[in-house]
N, C-alpha and C positions, 0 to 999 in steps of 0.2 A: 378282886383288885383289877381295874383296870389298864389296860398294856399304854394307856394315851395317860396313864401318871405317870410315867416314864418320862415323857416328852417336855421339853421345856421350852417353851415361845421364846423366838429367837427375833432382834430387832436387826436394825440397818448396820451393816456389816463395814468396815472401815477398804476404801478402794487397796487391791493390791498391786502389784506392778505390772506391768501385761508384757515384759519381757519375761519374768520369771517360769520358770516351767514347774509347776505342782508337783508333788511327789505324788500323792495319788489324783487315778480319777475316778470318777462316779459314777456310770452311763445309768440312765429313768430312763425305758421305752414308754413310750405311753399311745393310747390308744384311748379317748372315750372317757380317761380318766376324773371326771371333773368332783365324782365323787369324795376320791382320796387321796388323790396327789396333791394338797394344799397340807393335809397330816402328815404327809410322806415327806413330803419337803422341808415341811417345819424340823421333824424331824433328823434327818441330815444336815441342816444349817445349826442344828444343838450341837453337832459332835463335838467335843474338849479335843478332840485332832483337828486343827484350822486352816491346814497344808492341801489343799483340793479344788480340784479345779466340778462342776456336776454339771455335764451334759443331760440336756432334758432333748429325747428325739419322738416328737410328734409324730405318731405314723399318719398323718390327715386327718386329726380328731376332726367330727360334726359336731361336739358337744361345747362346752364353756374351757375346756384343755388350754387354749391355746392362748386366748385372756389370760386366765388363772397364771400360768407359769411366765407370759411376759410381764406381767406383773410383781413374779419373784424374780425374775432376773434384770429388770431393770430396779431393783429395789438390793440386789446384791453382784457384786462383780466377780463371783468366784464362777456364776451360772451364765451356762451358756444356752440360749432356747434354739433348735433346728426344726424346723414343721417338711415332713417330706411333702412331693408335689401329690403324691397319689401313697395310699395305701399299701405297702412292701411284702406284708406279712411280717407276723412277730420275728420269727427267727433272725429275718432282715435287717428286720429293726433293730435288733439287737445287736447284730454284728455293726450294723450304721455307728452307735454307737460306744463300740468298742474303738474303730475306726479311725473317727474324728477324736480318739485320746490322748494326751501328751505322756500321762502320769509313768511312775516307775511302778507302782500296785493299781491295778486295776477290782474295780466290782461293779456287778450291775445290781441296781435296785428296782424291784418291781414298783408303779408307780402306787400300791393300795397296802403295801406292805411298812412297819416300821424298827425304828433302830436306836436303842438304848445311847446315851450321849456316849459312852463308854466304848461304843462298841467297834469302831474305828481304830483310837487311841492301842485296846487291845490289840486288835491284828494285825497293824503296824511293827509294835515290839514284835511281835512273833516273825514277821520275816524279815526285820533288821537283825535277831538277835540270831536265824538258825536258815544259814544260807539252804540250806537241805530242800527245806520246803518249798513247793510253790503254792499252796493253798491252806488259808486256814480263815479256821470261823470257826464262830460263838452257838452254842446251845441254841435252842430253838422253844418260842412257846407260841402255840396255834391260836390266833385271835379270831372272833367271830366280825359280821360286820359292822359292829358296833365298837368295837377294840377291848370288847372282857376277852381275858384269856379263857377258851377251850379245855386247853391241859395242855401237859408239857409234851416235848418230843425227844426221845434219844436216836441220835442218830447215829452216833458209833463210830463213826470212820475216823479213828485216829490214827492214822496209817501211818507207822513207823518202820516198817521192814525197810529192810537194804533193797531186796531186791524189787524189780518191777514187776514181775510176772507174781509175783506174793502180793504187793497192793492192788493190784489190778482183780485177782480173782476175790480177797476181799470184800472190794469196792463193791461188785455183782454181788458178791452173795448178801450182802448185807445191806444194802441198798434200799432205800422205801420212798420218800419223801425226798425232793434231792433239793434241800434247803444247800445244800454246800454249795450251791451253783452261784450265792447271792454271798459269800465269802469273798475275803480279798486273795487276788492272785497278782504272780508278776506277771507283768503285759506282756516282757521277752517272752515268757515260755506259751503263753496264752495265743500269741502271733503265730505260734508253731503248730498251733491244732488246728480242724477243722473247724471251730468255734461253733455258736448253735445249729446242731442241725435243720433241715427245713421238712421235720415229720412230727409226729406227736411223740414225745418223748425223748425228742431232738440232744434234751440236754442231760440224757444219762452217758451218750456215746463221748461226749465230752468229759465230763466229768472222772468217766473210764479214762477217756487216753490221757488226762493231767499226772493219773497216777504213775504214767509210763515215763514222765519227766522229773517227780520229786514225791516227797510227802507230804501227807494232808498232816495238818494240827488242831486238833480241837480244841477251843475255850471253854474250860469248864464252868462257865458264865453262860446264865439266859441272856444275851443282849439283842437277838433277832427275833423281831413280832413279827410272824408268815398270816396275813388275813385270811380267809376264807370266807367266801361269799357268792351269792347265786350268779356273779356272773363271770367272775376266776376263771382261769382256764382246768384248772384243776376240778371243776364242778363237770366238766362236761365230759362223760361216759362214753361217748361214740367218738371213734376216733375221725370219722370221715365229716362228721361235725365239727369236730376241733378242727382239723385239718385248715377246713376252708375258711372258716370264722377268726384263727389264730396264727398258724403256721403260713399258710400262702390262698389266699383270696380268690387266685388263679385256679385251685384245682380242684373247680366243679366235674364230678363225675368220674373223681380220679379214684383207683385204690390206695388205701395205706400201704398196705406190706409193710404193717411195722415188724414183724421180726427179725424179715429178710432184710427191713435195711437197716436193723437196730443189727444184728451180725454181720452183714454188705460193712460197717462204718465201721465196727471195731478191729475185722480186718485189715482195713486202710488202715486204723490208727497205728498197730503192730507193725506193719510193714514199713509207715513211713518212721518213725519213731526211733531215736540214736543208740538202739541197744544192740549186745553182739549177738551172733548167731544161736547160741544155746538159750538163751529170754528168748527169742523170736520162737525158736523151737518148742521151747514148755506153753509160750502163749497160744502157739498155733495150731499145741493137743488140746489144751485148753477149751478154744475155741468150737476143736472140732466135735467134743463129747459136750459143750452147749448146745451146738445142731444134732445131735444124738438125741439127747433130755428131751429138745422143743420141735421133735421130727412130726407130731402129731399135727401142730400149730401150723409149721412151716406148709406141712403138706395141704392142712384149709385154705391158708392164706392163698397157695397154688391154684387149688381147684377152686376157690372164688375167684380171685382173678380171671384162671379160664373161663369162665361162665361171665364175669360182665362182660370178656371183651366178647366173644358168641353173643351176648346179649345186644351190644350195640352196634354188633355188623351188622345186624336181624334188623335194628328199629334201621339204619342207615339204608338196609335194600329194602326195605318197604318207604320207606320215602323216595327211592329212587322211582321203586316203580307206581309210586301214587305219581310223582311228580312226567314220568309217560305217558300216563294214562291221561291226565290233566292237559 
């Protein structure tokens, strides 16, 4: 079965008021998408929840992107198209998008990914009905890129404890696939975090510190198709590839240190985050027997570091002194 039977073509959308303020928003990064963003969109314009405002933020597609989507949005008034002037980086872009929001529920939608008509409507009820929560989403089934499903995914986090120091260590342990990032949340609480990181895996340190502010909810519905496809960011294995290519375009030549800063973030997140003293204190043993477990990691990532940057003082004084001798 295919995940694009799910989908139902949506036509011209009747004007709404442009005083009114959406109860959710939508934010599409896109990038290059001219692929799948016309599925993706179809998509979203199905939802039986019709309360939404959907940001579409172009990071400076070269492709057919930026046609394509003026296209859907002058063809419906809930969408709004923004084309940045230059290229942000994903994370960026992301946050661009949270940004320019009005909504009271926020999500973002990856531009290749898609969403059961259902799948809105659901997570709606769930944070009207359980103030508690700030996050919840639907089951997840892995499409390829043709839209057959792969197979299913459990994700697990249906995090109900009281406290936050319990959702939190949790979240880490169980953690794989972080579909929950593309759930709806409320914008109040989501304003309060550092929102996408700007590293490879930027969007787990997030995901940790929401748990610092309420509870996830899970739908026990498949209503979210996550693609996979060769040019995903999820495809790409090296993180100093992903890096430049997804997260920020700027840093050629840079290290990740993704541990240090995947620990570096959730520190900050502890620290700034409205709990009292004793959560600070369990999180921040916590934390600290994480740097214990990952001391092996932390100490490569060190002594790589050390060595490019010795590596690129070395190429800098030999251009120094070619550039004497010349």
């Amino acid at each position: 079965m295919r995940a694009s039977d799910f989908i139902i073509a949506t036509g011209v959308q009747g004007q709404m008021e442009t005083s009114k303020i959406p109860r959710v928003s939508i934010g599409v990064p896109v990038y290059n998408g001219e692929r799948y963003i016309a599925e993706t969109l179809d998509s979203l314009l199905a939802q039986t929840f019709e309360d939404f405002e959907l940001i579409i933020c172009d990071n400076a597609s070269t492709d057919r992107t930026e046609q394509i989507c003026r296209t859907y949005s002058e063809r419906d008034a809930r969408i709004r198209y923004v084309r940045n002037a230059e290229n942000l980086g994903a994370a960026k872009n992301f946050g661009r998008a949270f940004e320019l929001s009005s909504g009271e529920y926020f999500r973002w939608a990856n531009c290749d990914d898609l969403f059961a008509p259902e799948s809105l409507a659901r997570c709606v009820e769930v944070l009207d009905r359980e103030p508690s929560v700030v996050l919840t989403y639907p089951k997840t089934k892995l499409v390829d890129e043709r839209g057959s499903v792969i197979s299913e995914y459990e994700d697990g986090l249906h995090l109900q404890s009281s406290k936050a120091s319990e959702r939190f260590v949790l979240l880490l342990s169980k953690l794989g696939l972080v579909n929950v990032v593309y759930g709806l949340m409320r914008a109040n609480v989501l304003r309060q975090t550092g929102l996408l990181r700007n590293f490879p895996g930027g969007d787990i340190p997030l995901v940790a510190e929401l748990t610092l502010y309420g509870k996830f909810w899970e739908i026990p519905e498949f209503l979210f198709y996550r693609r996979f496809h060769p040019a995903a960011s999820s495809s790409y294995k090296d993180d100093v590839s992903l890096t430049q290519e997804f997260f920020d375009p700027k840093t050629k030549g840079r290290m990740s240190l993704r541990e240090w800063r995947h620990l570096c973030a959730h520190g900050r997140s502890v620290m700034q985050a409205p709990l009292d003293f004793a959560e600070k204190m369990r999180l921040g043993r916590f934390l600290i027997r994480m740097g214990i477990w990952k001391r092996d990691v932390l100490a490569r990532e060190l002594i790589g570091a050390m060595r490019h940057v010795i590596h690129r003082l070395q190429l800098r004084a030999s251009e120094f002194v070619t550039a004497l001798r010349d």
